[in-house]
C-alpha positions as a printed NumPy array, in Angstrom:
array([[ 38.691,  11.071,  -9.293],
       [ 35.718,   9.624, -10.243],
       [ 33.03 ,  11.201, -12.852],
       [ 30.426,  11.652,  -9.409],
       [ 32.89 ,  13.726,  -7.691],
       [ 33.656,  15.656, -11.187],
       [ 30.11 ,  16.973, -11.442],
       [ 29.526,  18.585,  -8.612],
       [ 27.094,  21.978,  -9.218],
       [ 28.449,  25.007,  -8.305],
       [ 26.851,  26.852,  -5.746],
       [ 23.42 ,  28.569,  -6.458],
       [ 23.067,  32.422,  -7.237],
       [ 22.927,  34.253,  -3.494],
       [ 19.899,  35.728,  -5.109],
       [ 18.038,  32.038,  -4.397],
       [ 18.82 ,  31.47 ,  -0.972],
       [ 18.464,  35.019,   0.443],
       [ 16.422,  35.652,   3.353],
       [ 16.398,  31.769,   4.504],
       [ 17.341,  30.529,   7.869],
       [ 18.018,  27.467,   6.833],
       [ 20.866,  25.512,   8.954],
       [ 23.353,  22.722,   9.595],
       [ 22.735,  19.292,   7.753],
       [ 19.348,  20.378,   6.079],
       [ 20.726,  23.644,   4.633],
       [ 23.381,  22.251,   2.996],
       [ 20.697,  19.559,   1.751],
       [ 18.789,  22.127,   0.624],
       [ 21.883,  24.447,  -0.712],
       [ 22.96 ,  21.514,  -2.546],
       [ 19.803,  20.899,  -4.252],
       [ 19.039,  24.647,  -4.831],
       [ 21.897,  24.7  ,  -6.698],
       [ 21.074,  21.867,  -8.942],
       [ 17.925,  23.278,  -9.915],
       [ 19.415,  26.447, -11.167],
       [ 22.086,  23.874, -13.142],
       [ 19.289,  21.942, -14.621],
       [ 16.063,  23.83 , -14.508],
       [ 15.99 ,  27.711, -14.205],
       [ 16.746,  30.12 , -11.009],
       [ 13.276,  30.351, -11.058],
       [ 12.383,  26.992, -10.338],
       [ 15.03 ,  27.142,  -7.507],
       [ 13.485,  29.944,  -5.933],
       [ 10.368,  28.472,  -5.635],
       [ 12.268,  25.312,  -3.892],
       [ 13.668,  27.318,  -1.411],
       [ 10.507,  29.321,  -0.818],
       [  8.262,  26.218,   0.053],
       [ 10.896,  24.836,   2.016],
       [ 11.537,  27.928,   4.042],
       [  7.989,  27.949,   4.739],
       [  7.906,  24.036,   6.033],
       [ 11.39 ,  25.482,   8.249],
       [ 10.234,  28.204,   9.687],
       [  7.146,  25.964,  10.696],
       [  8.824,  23.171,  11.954],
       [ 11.632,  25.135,  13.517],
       [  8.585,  27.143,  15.931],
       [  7.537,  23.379,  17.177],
       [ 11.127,  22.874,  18.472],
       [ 14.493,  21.863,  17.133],
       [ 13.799,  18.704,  14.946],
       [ 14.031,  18.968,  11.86 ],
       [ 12.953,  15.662,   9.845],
       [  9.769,  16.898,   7.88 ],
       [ 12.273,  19.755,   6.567],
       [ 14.488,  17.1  ,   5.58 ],
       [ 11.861,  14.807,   4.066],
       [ 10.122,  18.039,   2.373],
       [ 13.582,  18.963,   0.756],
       [ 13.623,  15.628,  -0.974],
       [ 11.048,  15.002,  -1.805],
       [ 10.206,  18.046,  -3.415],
       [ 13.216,  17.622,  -5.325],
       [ 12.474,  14.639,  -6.467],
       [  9.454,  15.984,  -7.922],
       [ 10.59 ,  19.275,  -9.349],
       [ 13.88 ,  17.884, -11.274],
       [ 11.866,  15.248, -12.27 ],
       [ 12.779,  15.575, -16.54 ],
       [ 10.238,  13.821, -19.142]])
């Protein structure tokens, strides 16, 4: 088993991702990296996360079923907010 596989976050507090609609390949994205945050940062931080990004969701999902800015959003506000000095 390689270290990769090893580390794997466990899943983040219910608390963080209640009351999102999030779905399919972009909610696990964002489940995934929720769950980081709370590793690494603070549930705080994570809740924030999830809050922006069920704002750009709920957005994107009322134009119709793409959902590539969610995506996008979800990384790259990762990017930004696990981003350690």
């Amino acid at each position: 088993v390689s270290p990769v596989a090893e580390r794997q976050p466990a899943p983040p507090p219910a608390r963080v991702l209640d009351g999102t609609t999030f779905s399919g390949h972009v909610g696990d994205l964002i489940t995934r990296r929720a769950a980081d945050l709370v590793a690494f940062q603070s549930g705080k931080v994570a809740r924030r996360y999830v809050e922006l990004l069920q704002t750009v969701w709920t957005a994107e999902r009322a134009r119709g079923d793409r959902t590539e800015f969610s995506e996008a959003v979800a990384k790259g506000l990762y990017k930004f907010t696990a981003y350690k000095d």
